[in-house]
TIBADO-193819 format. One record per residue (C-alpha): x, y, z. Coordinates in steps of 0.25 Angstrom, whole numbers, plus 5000, padded with zeros to 4 digits. Layout:
N
XYZ ...
***
This chain:
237
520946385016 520146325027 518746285030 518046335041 516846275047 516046365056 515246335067 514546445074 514046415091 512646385096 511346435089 512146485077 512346445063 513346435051 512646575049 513546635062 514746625052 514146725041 515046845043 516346735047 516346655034 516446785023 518046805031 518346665029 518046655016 518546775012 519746705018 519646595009 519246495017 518046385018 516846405026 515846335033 515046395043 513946285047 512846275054 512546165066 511246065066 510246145073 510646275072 510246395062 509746335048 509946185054 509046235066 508246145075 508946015073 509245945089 510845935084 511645885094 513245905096 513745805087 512645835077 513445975079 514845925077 514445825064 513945955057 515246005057 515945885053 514945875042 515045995037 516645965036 516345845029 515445895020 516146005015 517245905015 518146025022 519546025025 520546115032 519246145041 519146235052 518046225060 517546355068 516546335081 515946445090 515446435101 514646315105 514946265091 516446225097 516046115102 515546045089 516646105080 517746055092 517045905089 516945925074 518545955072 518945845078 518145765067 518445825054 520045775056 520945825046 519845915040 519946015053 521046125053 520646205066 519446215075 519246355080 518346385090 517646535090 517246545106 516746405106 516546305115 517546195112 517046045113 517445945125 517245775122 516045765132 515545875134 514445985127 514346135125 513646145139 514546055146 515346155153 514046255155 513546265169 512646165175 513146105163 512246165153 510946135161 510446285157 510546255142 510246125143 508946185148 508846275137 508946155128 507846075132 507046205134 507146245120 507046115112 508346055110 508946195108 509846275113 508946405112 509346565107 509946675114 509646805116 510246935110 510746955122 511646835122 512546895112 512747025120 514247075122 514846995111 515347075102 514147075091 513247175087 511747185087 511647145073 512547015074 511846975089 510446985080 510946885070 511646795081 510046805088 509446795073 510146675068 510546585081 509446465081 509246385095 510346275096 510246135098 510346095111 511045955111 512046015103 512546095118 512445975127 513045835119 514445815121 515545845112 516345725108 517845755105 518845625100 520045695104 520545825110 520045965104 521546025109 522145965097 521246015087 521646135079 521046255087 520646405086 519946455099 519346605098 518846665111 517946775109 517946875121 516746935128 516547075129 517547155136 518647045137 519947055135 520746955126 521746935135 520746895147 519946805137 520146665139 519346545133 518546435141 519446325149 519146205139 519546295126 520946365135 521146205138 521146185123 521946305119 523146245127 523246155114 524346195103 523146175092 522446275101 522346425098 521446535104 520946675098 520246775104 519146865099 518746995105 517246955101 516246895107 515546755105 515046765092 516346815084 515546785070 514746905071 515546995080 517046965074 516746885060 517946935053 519146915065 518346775068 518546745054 520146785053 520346705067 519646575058 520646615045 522046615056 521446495064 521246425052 522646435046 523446405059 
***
């Protein structure tokens, strides 16, 4: 048995894990599916990134959780990659579901043209927050009309510094334990399918191991049952 830790990306809550956590428990497994400061039920608090990464690390403690594996998607990489390195011998993989992955010194927006001026403007536009996105965004990603309305119903506006502070790594995320899952956009084929340069960087690692879903970005709802038996192998590797 192992205990996962999920962490869904930007505007989401633990609650994007509802149809994930029945498989892995089913399994046998612990699960934790939790919420960052200022998002859904902890919504409207100015968190920043480390506020981001200590969440996680308390969660662990608190629980007082061993053989963890901590799962982050999307935007939600970048604290889980911080937070692995700080639970030590607690930690039994990282995987990362389509993620960005964190670099010591740099933010989510870092590498994001103009260097994020766009969202930065958002930001400040909208209070502090990073604000919600149309139904429209989630167009050709696998998920039907139901699951986009509960993606648009439950997403709250995300807090902004969160995006733009720096993520602070001791030592190299290549020797961290590691699942990468690519999701594939619409009509691609797996074989074409390749991840960012920083993450294919990583995978040169011998921790390192990449999987790729024919899903879209939001695997949770469109894929919850094969996300879930990716967590299960990952986690006994």
């Amino acid at each position: 048995m192992v205990n996962f830790v999920l962490v869904a990306g930007a505007r989401l809550g633990a609650w994007a894990w509802d149809e994930v956590v029945p498989y892995l428990r089913a399994a046998g497994h612990g699960v934790y599916p939790l919420t960052l400061s200022g998002l859904a039920e902890k919504r409207g608090v100015l968190a920043g990134q480390a506020t981001h990464v200590q969440d996680i690390v308390s969660e662990v403690e608190r629980q007082d959780l061993r053989d963890v594996v901590l799962v982050g998607h999307s935007y939600s990489g970048i604290p889980v990659g911080q937070a692995a390195e700080r639970i030590g011998d607690r930690l039994a993989r990282v995987v990362f579901v389509d993620s960005s992955v964190p670099t010591d010194g740099e933010s989510f927006i870092s590498a994001w043209p103009d260097g994020g001026a766009a969202v930065k403007a958002s930001i400040a536009e909208n209070g502090g927050f990073w604000p919600l996105v149309p139904a429209a965004h989630y167009d050709g990603e696998g998920l039907t009309d139901e699951q986009i309305a509960r993606l648009v119903r439950g997403s709250t506006p995300h807090p902004g510094a969160t995006l733009t502070e720096s993520a602070v790594l001791a030592g190299a995320l290549s020797e961290l334990p590691a699942t990468y899952i690519l999701c594939l956009p619409a009509g691609a084929e797996s074989d074409d399918a390749e991840p960012d340069e920083d993450v294919a960087e990583l995978l040169n690692s011998k921790h390192w191991r990449l999987v790729k879903m024919n899903t879209g970005h939001w695997p949770m709802f469109s894929q919850p049952r094969e996300l879930a038996q990716i967590f299960i192998e990952s986690a006994v590797e």
